[in-house]
C-alpha positions in Angstrom: 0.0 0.0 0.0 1.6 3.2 -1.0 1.3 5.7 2.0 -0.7 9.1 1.5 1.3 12.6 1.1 1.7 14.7 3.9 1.6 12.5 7.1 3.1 15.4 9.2 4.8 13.9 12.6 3.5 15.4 16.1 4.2 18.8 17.0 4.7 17.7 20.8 6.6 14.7 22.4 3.2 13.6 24.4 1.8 12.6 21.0 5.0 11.5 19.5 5.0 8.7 22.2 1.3 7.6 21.9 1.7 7.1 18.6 4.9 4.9 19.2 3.2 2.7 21.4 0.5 1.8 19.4 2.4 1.1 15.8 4.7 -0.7 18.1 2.1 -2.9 19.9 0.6 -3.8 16.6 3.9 -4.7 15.2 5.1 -6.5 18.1 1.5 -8.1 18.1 1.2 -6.9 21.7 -1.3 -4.0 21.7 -2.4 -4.7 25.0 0.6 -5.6 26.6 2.9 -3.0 25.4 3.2 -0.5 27.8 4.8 3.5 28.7 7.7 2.8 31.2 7.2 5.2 34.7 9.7 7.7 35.1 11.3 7.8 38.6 14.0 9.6 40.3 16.8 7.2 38.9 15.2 8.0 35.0 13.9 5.9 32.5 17.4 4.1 31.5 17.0 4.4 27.7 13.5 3.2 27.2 10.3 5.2 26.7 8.0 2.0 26.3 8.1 -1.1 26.7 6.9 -4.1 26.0 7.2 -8.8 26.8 7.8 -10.5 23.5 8.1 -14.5 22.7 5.2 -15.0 25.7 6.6 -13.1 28.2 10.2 -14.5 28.5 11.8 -10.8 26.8 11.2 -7.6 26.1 11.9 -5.1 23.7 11.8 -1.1 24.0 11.5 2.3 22.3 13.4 5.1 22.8 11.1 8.3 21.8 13.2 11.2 19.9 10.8 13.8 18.6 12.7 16.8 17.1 12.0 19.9 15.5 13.1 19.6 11.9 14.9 22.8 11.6 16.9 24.6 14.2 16.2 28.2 15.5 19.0 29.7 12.5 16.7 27.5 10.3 19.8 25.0 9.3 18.3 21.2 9.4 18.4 19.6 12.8 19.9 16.5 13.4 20.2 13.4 15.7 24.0 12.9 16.3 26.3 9.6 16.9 26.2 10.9 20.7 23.0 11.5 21.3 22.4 7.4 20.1 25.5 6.1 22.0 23.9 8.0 25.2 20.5 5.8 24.7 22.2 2.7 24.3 24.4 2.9 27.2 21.3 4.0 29.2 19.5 1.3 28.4 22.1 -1.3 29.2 21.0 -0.7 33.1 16.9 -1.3 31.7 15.9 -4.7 33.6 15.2 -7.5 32.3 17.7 -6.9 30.0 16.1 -6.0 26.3 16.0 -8.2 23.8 15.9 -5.4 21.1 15.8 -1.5 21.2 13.9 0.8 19.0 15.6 4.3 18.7 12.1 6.3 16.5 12.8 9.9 15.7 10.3 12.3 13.6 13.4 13.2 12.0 14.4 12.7 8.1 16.9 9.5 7.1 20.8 10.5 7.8 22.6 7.8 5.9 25.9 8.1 8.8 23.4 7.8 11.6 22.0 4.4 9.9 25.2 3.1 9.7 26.5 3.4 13.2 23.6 2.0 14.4 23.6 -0.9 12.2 27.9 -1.4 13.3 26.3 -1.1 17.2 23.8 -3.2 16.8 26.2 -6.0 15.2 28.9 -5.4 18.3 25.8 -5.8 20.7 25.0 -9.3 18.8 28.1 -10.7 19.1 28.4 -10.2 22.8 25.0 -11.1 23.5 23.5 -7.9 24.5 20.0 -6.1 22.7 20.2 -5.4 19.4 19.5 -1.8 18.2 17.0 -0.4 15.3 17.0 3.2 14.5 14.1 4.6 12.5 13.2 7.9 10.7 10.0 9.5 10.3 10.4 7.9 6.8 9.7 4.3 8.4 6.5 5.6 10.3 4.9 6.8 6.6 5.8 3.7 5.5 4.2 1.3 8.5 1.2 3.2 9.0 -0.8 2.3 6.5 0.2 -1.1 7.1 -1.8 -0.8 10.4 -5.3 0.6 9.6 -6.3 0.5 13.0 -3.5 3.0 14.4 -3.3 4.9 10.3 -7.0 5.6 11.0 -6.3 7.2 14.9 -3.4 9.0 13.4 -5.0 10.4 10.1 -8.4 11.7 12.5 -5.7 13.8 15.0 -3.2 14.8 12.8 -5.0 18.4 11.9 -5.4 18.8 15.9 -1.3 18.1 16.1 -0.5 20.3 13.1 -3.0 22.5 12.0 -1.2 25.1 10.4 2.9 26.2 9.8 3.8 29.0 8.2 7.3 29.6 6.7 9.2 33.1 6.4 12.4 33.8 5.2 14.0 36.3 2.7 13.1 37.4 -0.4 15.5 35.2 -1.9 14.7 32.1 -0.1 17.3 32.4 2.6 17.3 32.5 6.3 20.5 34.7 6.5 21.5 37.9 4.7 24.7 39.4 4.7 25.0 43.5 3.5 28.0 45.6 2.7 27.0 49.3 3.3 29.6 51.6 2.1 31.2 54.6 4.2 34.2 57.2 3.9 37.1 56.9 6.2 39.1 59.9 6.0 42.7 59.3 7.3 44.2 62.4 8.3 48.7 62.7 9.2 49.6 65.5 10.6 53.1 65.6 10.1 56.4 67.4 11.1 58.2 67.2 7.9 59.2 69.7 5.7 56.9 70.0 2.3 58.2 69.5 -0.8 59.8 72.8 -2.0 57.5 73.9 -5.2 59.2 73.3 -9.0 57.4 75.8 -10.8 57.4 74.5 -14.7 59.3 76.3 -17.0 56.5 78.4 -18.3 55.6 80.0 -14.9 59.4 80.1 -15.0 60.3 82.2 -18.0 57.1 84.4 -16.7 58.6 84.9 -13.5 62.2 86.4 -15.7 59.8 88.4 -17.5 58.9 89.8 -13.8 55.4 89.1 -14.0 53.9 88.1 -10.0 53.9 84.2 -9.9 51.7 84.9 -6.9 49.1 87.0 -8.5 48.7 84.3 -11.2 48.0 81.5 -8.7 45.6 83.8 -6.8 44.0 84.6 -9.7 44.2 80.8 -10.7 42.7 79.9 -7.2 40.1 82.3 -7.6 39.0 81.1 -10.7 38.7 77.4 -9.5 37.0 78.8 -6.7 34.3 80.2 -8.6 33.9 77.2 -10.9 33.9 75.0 -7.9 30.7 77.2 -6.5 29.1 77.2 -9.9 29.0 73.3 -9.8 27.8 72.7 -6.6 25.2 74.5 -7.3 24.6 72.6 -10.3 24.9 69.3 -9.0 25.4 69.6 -5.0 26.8 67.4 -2.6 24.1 64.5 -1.5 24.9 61.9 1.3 24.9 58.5 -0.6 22.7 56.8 2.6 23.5 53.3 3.5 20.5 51.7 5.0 19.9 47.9 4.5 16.6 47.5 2.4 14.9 44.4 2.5 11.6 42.3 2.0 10.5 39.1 3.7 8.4 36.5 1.9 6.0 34.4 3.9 4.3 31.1 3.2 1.2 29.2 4.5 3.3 25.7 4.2 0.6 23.8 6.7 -3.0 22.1 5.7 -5.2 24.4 6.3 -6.0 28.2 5.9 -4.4 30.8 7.8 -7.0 33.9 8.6 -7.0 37.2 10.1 -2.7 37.1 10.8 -0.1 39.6 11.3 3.2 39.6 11.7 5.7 40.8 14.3 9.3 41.6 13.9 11.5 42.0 16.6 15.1 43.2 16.0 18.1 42.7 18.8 21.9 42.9 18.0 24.0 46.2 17.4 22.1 48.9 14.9 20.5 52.1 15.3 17.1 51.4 14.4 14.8 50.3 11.5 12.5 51.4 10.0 9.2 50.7 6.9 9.2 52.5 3.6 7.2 55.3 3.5 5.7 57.6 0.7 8.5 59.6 0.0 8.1 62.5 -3.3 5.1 64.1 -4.7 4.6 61.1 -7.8 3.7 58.8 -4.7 0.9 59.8 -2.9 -1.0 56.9 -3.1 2.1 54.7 -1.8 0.9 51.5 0.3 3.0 49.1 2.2 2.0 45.9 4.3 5.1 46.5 6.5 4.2 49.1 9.3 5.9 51.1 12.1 5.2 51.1 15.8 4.8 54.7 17.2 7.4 54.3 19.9 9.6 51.3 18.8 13.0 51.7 17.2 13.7 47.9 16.8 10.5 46.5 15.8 8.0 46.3 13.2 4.9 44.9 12.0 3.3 43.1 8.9 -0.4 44.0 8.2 -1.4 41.8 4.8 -3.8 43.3 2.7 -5.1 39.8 2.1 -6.8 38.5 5.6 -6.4 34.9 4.3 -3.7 32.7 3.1 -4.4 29.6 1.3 -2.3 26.6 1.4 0.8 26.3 0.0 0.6 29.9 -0.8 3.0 33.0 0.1 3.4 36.5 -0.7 6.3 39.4 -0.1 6.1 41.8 2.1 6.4 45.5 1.6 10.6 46.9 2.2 11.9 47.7 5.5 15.5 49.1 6.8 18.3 48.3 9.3 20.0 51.7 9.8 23.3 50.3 10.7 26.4 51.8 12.8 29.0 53.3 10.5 32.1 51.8 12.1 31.4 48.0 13.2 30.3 44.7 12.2 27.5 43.6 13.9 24.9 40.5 13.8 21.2 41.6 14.0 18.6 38.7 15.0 15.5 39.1 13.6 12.6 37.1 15.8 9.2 36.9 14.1 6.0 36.1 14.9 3.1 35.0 13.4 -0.1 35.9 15.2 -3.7 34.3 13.1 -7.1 33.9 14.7 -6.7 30.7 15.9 -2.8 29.6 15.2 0.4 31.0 16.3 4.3 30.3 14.9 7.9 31.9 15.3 10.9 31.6 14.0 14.8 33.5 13.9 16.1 34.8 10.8 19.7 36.1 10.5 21.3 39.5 9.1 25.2 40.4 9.2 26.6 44.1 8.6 29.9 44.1 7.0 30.9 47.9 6.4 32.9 48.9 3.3 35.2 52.0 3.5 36.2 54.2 0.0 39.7 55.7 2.3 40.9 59.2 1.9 44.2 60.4 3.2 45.3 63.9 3.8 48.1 65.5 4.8 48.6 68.2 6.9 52.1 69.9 7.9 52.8 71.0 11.8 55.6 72.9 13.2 56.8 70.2 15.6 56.8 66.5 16.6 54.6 67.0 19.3 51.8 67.9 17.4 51.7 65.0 15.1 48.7 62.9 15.2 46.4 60.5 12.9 42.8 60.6 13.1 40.1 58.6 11.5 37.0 59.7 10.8 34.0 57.6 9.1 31.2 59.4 7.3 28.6 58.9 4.6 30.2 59.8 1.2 28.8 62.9 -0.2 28.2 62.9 -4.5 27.6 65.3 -6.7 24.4 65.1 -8.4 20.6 66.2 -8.1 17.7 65.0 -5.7 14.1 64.6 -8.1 11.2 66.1 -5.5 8.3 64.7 -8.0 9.8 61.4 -7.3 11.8 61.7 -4.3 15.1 60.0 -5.4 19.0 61.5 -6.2 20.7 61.2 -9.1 24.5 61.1 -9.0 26.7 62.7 -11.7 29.8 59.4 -10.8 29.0 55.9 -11.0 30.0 53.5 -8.0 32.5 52.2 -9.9 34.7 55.2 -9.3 35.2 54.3 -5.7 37.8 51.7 -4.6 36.4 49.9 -0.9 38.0 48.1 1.5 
């Protein structure tokens, strides 16, 4: 019998364990006898449930591993070569000694995890102890339709164990985004030595012989520069090239049933100065709307408001753009915790964002009269480019390209 799609395993360990006990007792043909072991002071060693086999003379036991599939980064979880050799020594000290131990996890196939089981279980044979079975979620859709008796329980409460889920991540599909805003660091040496005595070229040379005033020519030269640098700033002024971290989420109903009346909340912690939604910003975009909202007195948290009160299965959308406005001078980690609030259904999750700053450098040179005043500073700013800021539409043009900046 081929099993049906989509046989979800329990959200909660409680249910994981009930449903181990009874495929169990049907496939150990003991569905009366099988039975949860009592926890005590001195703990379960190893064994979850148990149950007599061959008319009483043995036993055999599960141990119950019901995991989350994906961590709170969102990387895949795992079951690990520890975490079994814990069980089994455990269970060593379960009496009567077992005749065979179960380890069931909700938890995909992992090929290594297979294989050291199968190696333990051998060892364990030849020195007559219990031999050892692992199996993945992948073994329960396959034996449960086997059982119609314990498929049929399963089936009727599996929408009260997992109603809904709901899946967010970024844009592109991630669960981490890494940005590179781009500063200025200006490098200023102020410095003791001598300048470099001025050449004048041989033009301003022969001028000089014919006794015209090198310096009135450079003062008229300096005014002149002057005046054309004044004339193009006010043709294409200096604008601060900003350096927030724009970015959209997209969220999907991945569960079994519809998801109504939600909203979502976004809670930021790590090292930033605060976030923010895109706003209606120019006079072309007055009827500007945006699903991602502001809090009135919150710098570190926002809010998603769907147009849409309802989201089908299997279907998603992307939310409206929001900002991390981040420190100019550090790399820094910024968690963002979300949470997914519906009429009858709630579900969180972590997503990850890391700030790696560029810097275009600039070094200057200034001259001092003495060593004691020598001195570097640093100082890290937005870069300022020429161009022109659009009103209608509320965005700058810049006369440069990016290109024209070497970061580091």
């Amino acid at each position: 019998m081929i099993a049906p799609a989509n046989i979800h395993p329990p959200k909660n360990w409680q249910d994981f364990e009930t449903l181990c006990l009874k495929l169990w007792g049907e496939i150990w043909q003991i569905p009366h006898e099988i039975e949860f072991n009592s926890d005590n002071a001195q703990g379960q060693h190893g064994v979850d449930i148990y149950g007599p086999i061959d008319g009483g003379i043995s036993f055999n036991g599960v141990q119950c591993k019901n995991k989350k599939l994906n961590l709170i980064d969102g990387s895949p979880n795992r079951i690990t070569i520890s975490d079994i050799d814990a069980e089994i020594k455990k269970a060593l000290n379960f009496k009567p000694a077992l005749k065979k131990l179960v380890i069931a996890t909700s938890l995909p196939k992992d090929q290594k995890i297979e294989e050291h089981v199968r190696i333990k279980s051998a060892e364990h044979a030849q020195q007559n102890l219990f031999t050892i079975q692992i199996c993945f979620w992948e073994f329960f859709e396959r034996k449960l339709p086997e059982f119609p008796k314990v498929n049929d329980w399963y089936l009727k409460h599996e929408d009260f164990q997992r109603p809904a889920s709901m899946e967010i991540s970024f844009s592109d599909g991630g669960k981490t985004k890494i940005f590179h805003p781009k500063y200025q660091k200006t490098v200023t040496r102020y410095t003791s030595e001598k300048p470099p005595e001025l050449k004048l070229p041989e033009n301003l040379a022969r001028l000089k012989r014919m006794g015209i005033s090198i310096e009135e020519m450079i003062e008229s030269s300096r005014q002149q520069q002057e005046r054309h640098d004044k004339t193009m700033e006010l043709l294409y002024p200096k604008i601060e090239w900003r350096q927030s971290c724009w970015m959209k989420l997209f969220i999907q109903n991945t569960g079994q049933r519809v998801i109504e009346d939600f909203k979502v909340r976004l809670e930021f912690s790590g090292d930033f100065i605060e976030v923010g939604a895109e706003s209606r910003s120019g006079l072309a975009n007055q009827h500007f709307r945006t699903s991602v909202k502001e809090y009135n007195n919150s710098t570190n948290s926002l809010y998603i408001q769907p147009t849409e009160k309802t989201l089908v299965q299997k279907d998603g959308f992307t939310s409206g753009s929001f900002y991390i406005k981040p420190f100019w001078d550090r790399i820094c980690e910024v968690r963002l915790r979300w949470k997914l609030l519906a009429r009858d259904f709630e579900d969180s999750g972590e997503l990850l964002i890391k700030i790696e700053p560029k810097y275009f450098v600039v070094e200057n040179k200034v001259y001092v009269n003495s060593a004691e005043e020598e001195r570097v500073t640093t100082e890290i700013g937005l870069i300022k480019r020429a161009g022109s800021y659009n009103v209608f539409h509320g965005t700058s043009r810049y006369t440069d390209s990016e290109s024209d900046y070497t970061f580091e």
